[in-house]
C-alpha positions as semicolon CSV with decimal commas, in nm:
position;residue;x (nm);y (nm);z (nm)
1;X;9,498;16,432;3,537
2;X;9,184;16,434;3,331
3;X;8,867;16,532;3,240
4;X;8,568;16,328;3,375
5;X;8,320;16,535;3,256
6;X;8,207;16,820;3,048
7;X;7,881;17,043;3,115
8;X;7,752;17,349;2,895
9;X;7,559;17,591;3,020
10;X;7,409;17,866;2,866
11;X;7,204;18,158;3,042
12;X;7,075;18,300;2,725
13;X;7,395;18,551;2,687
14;X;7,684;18,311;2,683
15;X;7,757;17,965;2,655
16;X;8,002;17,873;2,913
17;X;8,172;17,529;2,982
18;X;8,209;17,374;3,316
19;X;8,494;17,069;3,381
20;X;8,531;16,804;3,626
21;X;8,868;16,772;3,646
22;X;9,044;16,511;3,854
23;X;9,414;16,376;3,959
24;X;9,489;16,029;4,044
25;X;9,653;15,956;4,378
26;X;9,979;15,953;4,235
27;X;9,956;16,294;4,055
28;X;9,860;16,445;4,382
29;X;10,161;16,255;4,563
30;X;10,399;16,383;4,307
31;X;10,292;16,752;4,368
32;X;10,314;16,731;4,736
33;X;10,655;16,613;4,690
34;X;10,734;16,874;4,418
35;X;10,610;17,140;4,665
36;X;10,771;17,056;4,960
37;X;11,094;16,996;4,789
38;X;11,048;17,375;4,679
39;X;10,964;17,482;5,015
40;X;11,265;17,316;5,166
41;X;11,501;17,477;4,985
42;X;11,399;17,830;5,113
43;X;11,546;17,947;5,417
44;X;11,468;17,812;5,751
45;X;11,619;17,941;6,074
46;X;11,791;17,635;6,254
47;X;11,816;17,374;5,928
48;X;11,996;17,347;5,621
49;X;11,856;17,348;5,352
50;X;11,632;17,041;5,253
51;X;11,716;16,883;5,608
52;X;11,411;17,054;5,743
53;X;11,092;16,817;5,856
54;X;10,787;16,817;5,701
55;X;10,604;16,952;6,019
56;X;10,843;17,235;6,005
57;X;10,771;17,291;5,619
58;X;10,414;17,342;5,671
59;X;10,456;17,570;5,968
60;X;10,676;17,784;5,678
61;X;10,362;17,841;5,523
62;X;10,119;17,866;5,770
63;X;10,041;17,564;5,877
64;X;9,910;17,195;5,680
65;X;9,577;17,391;5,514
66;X;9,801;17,621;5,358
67;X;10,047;17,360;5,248
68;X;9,771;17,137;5,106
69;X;9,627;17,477;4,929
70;X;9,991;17,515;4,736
71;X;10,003;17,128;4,658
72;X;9,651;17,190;4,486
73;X;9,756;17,548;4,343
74;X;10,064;17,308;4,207
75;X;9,864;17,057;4,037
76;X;9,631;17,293;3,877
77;X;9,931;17,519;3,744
78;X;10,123;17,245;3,596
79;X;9,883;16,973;3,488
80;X;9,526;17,117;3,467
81;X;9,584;17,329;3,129
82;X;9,728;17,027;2,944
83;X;9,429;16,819;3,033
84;X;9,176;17,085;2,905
85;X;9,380;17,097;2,595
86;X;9,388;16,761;2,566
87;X;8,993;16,729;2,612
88;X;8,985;16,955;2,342
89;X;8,824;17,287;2,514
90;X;8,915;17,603;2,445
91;X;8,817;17,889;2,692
92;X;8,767;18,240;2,547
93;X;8,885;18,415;2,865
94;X;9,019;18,285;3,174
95;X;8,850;17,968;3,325
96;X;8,794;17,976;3,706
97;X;8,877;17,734;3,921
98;X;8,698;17,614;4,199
99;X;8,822;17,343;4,457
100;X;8,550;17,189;4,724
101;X;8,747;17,002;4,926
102;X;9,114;17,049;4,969
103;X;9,346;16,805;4,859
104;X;9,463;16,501;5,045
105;X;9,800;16,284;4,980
106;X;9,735;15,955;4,882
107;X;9,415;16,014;4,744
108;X;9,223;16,134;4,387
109;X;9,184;16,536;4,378
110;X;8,882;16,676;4,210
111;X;8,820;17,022;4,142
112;X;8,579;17,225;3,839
113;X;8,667;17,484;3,551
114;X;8,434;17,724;3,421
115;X;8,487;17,967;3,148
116;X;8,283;18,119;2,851
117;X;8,362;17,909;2,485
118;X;8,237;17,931;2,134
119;X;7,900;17,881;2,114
120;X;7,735;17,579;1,927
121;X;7,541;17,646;1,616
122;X;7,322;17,501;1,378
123;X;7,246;17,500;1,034
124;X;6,943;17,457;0,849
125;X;7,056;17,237;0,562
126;X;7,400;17,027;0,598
127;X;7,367;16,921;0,212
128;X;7,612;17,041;-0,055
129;X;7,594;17,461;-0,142
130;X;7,467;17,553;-0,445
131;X;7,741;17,824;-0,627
132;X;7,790;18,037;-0,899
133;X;8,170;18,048;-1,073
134;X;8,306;18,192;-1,373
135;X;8,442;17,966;-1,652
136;X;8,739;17,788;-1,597
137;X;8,922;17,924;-1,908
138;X;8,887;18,248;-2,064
139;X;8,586;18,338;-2,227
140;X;8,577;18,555;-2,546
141;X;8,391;18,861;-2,314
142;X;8,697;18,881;-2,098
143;X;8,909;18,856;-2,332
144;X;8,760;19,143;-2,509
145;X;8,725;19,298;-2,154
146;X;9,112;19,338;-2,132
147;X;9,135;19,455;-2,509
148;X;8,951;19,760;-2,370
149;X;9,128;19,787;-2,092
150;X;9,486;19,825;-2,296
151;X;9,283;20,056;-2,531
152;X;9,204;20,311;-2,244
153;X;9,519;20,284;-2,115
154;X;9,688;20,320;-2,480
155;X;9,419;20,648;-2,531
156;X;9,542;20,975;-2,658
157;X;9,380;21,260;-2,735
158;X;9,336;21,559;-3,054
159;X;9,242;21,874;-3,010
160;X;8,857;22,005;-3,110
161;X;8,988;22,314;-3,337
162;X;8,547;22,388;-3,458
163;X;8,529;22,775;-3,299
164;X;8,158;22,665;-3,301
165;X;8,172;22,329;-3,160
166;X;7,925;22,290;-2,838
167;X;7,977;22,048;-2,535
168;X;7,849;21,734;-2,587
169;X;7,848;21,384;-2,348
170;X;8,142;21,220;-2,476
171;X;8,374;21,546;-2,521
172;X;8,682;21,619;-2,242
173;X;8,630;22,016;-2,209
174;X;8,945;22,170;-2,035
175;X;8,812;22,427;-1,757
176;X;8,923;22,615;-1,511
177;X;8,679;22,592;-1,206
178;X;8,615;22,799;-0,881
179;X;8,374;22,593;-0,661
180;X;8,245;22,686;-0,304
181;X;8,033;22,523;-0,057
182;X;7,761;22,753;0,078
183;X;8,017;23,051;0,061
184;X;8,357;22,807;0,164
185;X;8,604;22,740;-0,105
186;X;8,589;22,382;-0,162
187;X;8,980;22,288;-0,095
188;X;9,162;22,248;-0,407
189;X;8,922;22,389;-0,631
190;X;8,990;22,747;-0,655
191;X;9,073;22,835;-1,031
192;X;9,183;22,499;-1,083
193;X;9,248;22,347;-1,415
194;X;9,067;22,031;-1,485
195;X;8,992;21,798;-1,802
196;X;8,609;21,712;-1,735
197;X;8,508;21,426;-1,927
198;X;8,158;21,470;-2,008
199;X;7,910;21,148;-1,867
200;X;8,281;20,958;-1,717
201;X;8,245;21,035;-1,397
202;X;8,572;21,295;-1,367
203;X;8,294;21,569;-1,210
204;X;7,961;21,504;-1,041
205;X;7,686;21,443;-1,321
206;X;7,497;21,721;-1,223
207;X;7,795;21,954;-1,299
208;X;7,870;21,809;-1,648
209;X;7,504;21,843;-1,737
210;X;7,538;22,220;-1,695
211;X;7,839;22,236;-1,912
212;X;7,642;22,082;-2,243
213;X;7,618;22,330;-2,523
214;X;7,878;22,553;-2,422
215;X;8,160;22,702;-2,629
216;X;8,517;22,837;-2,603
217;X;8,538;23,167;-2,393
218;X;8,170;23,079;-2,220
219;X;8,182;23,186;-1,845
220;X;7,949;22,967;-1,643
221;X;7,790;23,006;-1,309
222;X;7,588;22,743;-1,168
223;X;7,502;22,568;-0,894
224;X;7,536;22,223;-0,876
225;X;7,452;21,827;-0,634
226;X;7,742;21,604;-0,582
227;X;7,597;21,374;-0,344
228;X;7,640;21,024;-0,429
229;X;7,431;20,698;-0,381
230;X;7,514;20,730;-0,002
231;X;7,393;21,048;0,035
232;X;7,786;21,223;0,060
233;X;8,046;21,409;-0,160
234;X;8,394;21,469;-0,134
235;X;8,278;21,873;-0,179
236;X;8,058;21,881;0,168
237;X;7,696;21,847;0,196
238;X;7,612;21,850;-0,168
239;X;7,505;22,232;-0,234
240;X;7,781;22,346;-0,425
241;X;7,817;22,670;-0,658
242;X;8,077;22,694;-0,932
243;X;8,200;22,937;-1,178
244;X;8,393;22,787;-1,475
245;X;8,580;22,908;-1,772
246;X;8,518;22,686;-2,066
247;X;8,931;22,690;-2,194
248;X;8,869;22,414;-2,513
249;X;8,730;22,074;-2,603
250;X;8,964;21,754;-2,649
251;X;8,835;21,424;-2,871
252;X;8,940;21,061;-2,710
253;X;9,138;20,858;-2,950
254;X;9,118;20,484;-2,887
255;X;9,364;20,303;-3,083
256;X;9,246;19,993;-3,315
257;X;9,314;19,637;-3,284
258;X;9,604;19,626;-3,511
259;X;9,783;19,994;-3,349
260;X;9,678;19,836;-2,992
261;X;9,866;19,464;-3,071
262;X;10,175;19,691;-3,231
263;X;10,197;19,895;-2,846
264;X;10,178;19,598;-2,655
265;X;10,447;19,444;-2,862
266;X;10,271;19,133;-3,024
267;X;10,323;19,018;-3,371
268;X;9,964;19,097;-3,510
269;X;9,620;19,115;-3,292
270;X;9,533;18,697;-3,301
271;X;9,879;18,706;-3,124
272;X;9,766;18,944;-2,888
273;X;9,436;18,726;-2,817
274;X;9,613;18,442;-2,710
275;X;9,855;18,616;-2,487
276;X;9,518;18,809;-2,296
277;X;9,391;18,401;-2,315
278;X;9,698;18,312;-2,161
279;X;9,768;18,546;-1,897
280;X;9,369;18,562;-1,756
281;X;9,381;18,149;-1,780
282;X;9,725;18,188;-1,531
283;X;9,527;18,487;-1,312
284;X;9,224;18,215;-1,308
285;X;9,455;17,905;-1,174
286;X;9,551;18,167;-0,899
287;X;9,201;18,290;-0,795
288;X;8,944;18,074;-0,863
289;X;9,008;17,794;-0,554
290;X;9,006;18,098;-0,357
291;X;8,669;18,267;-0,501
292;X;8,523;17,886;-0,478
293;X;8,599;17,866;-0,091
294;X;8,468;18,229;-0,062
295;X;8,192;18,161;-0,231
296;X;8,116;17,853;-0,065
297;X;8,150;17,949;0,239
298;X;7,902;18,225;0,188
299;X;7,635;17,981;0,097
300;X;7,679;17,785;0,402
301;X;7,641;18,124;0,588
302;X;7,290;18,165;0,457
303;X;7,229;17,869;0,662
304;X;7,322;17,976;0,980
305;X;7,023;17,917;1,230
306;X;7,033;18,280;1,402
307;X;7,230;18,522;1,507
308;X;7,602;18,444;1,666
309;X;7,582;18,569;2,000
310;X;7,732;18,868;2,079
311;X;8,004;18,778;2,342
312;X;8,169;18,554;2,089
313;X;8,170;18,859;1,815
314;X;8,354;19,068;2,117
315;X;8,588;18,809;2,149
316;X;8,635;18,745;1,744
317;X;8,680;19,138;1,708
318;X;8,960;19,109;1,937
319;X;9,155;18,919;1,701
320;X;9,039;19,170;1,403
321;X;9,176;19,471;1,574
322;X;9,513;19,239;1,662
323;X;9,568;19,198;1,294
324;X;9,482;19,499;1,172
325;X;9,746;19,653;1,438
326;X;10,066;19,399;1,342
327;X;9,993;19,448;0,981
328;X;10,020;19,858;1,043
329;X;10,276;19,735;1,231
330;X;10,474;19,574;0,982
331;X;10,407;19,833;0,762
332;X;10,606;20,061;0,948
333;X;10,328;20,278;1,062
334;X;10,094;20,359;1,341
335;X;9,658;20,338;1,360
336;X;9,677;20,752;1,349
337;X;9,898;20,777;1,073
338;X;9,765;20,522;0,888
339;X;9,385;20,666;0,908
340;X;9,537;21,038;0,870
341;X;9,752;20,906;0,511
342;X;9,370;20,702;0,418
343;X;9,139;20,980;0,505
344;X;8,991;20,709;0,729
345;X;8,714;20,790;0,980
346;X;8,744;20,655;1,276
347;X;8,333;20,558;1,307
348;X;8,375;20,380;0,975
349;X;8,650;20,157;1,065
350;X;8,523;20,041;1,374
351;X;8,223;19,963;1,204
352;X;8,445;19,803;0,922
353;X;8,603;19,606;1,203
354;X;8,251;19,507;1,409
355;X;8,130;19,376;1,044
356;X;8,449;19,143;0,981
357;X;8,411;19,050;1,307
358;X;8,031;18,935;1,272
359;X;8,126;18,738;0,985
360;X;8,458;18,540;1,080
361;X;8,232;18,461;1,390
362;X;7,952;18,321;1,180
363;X;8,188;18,103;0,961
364;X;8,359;17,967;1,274
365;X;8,027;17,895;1,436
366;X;7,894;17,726;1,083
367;X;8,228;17,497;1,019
368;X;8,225;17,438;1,329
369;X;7,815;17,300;1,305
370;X;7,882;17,110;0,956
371;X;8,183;16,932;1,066
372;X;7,982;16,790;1,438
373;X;7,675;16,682;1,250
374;X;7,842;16,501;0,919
375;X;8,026;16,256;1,282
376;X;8,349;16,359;1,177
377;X;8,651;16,348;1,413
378;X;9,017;16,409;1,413
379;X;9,213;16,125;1,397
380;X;9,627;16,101;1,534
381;X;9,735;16,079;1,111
382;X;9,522;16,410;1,071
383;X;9,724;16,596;1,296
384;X;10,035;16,464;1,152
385;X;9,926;16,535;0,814
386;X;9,909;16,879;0,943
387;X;10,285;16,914;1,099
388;X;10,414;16,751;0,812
389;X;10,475;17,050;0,552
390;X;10,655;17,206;0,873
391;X;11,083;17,143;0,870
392;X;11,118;16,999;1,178
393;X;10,761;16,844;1,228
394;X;10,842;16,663;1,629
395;X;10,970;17,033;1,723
396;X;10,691;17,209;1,570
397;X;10,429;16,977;1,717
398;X;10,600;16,973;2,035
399;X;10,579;17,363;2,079
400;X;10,201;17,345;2,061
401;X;10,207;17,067;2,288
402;X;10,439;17,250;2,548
403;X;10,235;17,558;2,467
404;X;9,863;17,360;2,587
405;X;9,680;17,497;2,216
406;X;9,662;17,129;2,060
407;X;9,273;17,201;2,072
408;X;9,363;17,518;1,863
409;X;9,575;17,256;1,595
410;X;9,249;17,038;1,620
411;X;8,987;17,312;1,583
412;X;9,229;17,460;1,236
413;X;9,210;17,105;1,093
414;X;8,804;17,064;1,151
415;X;8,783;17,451;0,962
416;X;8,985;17,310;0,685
417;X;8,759;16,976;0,645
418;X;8,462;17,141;0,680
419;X;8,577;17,382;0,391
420;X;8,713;17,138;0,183
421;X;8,408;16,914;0,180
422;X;8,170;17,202;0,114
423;X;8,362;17,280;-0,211
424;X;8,443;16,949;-0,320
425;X;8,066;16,866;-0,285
426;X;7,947;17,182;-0,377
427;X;7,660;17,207;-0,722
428;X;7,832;17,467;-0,925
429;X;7,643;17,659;-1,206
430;X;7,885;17,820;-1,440
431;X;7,797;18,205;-1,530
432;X;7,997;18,396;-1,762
433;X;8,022;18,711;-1,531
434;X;8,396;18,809;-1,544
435;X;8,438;18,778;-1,223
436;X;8,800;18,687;-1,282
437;X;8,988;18,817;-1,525
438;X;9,357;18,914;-1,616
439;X;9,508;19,282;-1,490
């Protein structure tokens, strides 16, 4: 069986795919005597079974129409799916079939598929992606990045013991804070002890700016905006009234070079350096084929001509929510619990999900485009190549086969040398950014 011919269509909404399928003479032979062997072994008043005649096994099943119907039903279940595979089509739903003229021993059998499939693309440039990447080795900046990053986590703090001292942007000022929203207690903020560093972010910015120039003992009432670049707070709409009791002022103590080398255990601070050199040049190994693929992948999405059509994002999103559900899975837990424990809204994450979605869509769609128009194809030693890192490569291969998704094996290697040409081609500029750097 095999396919003679391949149409797309396209009615503005989806792209579908429409096959001319047809069995030799011989295929359609075979399944007529496949079927009627089945049929004969059912029970049949007056014969044994298999010892009934033909005319008598198409009278079992309403008459010859009706046999020649399940001879074509037969050939379509067992041979049509493997020839669509093997023409390399993949349907995004079911495909429907649809037989003209029935089928008739002894001679070829033709019938069509339809069914909607991923819709072709183009691109606006096929040439190599222009990128940005960070250095391949560690740069003195991240370096020095991470040296800050031990100090903060080595801080300590001393006591402010001035009677007179007044909050200033820098200071930690120990309080203990009512707040209420439009009349509400604000959960978890009635009389509740906090250290509010000044200008760091531990309080909205409009709150620490009403706590500058106060003292020990001061008793504050204010109101106060914690709305942030979005427009939202963590407190409610953003009108918020407090009352604080100013308890005491702390000082942050960052520890030197020399104190910080001696708490991370290293011999003296230039062997400190190296071991930050070493361990962000090991984190950069790691990351940076990944954040090159990423990153040149997004490039060749900027050349997407369009908009992916929507049908095809439905059917991506499918496979978003699938994987989002096995990995809660796996994790022992349940979409409820799991948005109840992350204080996830349920708007949000759909919208989360529609955006991934969008965007595996459009880098399947633009792969997909640079791989047809650079005439590449997939040769017998590239799917081998692929089986190979497999244990048993004939078994594994064979369970695709057996399971009709070689097209699937075929459409994973085109991904993966579309991808590796864009960044083996691709015009990197190198930007010292610190986009990588060691934990």
């Amino acid at each position: 069986m095999q396919v003679k011919d391949k149409a797309r269509e396209d009615d503005g909404k989806v792209q579908e795919l429409v096959l001319t399928v047809t069995a030799s003479a011989e295929e359609v032979d075979a399944a007529a005597g496949r079927f009627f062997k089945d049929i004969a072994q059912r029970e049949i008043p007056g014969f044994r079974k298999g010892k009934a005649p033909r005319s008598v096994l198409e009278q079992s099943v309403g008459g010859h129409a009706n046999a020649m119907g399940g001879v074509a039903e037969t050939l379509i279940n067992e041979m049509a799916f493997a020839a669509i595979d093997e023409a390399d089509v993949i349907f995004i739903a079911e495909p429907q079939f649809n037989v003209d003229a029935p089928v008739e021993e002894g001679k070829p059998f033709t019938f069509t598929v339809a069914g909607p499939v991923a819709p072709l693309a183009k691109l606006t440039d096929y040439g190599p992606v222009s990128i940005e990447m960070p250095p391949d080795e560690a740069t003195d900046a991240e370096v020095a990045a991470q040296m800050d990053a031990l100090r903060d986590y080595y801080h300590s703090f001393e006591d402010i013991e001035d009677g007179s001292h007044e909050a200033a942007m820098g200071d930690y000022v120990s309080i203990v804070a009512t707040v209420t929203n439009h009349g509400k207690l604000v959960s978890g903020m009635r009389d509740a002890s906090r250290l509010v560093g000044l200008g760091e972010g531990t309080m909205p910015a409009s709150f620490d700016e009403k706590l500058l120039g106060a003292k020990v003992g001061d008793e504050l009432e204010f109101d106060f905006e914690a709305k942030d670049a979005e427009g939202s707070s963590e407190y409610g709409d953003g009108d918020l009234h407090a009352e604080v009791q100013v308890k005491g002022f702390r000082r942050l103590l960052l520890p030197g070079d020399e104190e910080l080398a001696a708490k991370v255990g290293c011999a003296d601070v230039d062997d400190m350096k190296a071991q930050l050199r070493l361990s962000i040049n090991q984190q950069k190994a790691q990351e940076l084929p990944k954040l090159m693929v990423d990153r040149a992948i997004e490039a060749l999405l900027e050349r997407l001509d369009g908009e992916v059509p929507g049908y095809y994002v439905d059917f991506i999103r499918q496979d978003v929510g699938r994987e989002l559900m096995q990995g809660l899975q796996q994790q022992g837990t349940n979409l409820q619990q799991w948005m109840i424990e992350n204080a996830v809204n349920g708007d949000e994450m759909k919208a989360d999900v529609a955006r991934e979605a969008a965007r595996r869509a459009a880098i399947d769609c633009a792969l997909e485009a640079l791989f047809v128009e650079k005439g590449w194809e997939v040769t017998e030693e590239d799917i081998e190549a692929l089986f190979a890192a497999e244990e048993d490569p004939a078994a594994a291969r064979a369970k695709w086969q057996e399971a009709n998704r070689m097209a699937d094996v075929r459409k994973m290697y085109r991904r993966e040398k579309a991808t590796r040409w864009l960044v083996d081609n691709a015009e990197v500029t190198v930007v010292e950014d610190g986009a990588v750097a060691a934990a």
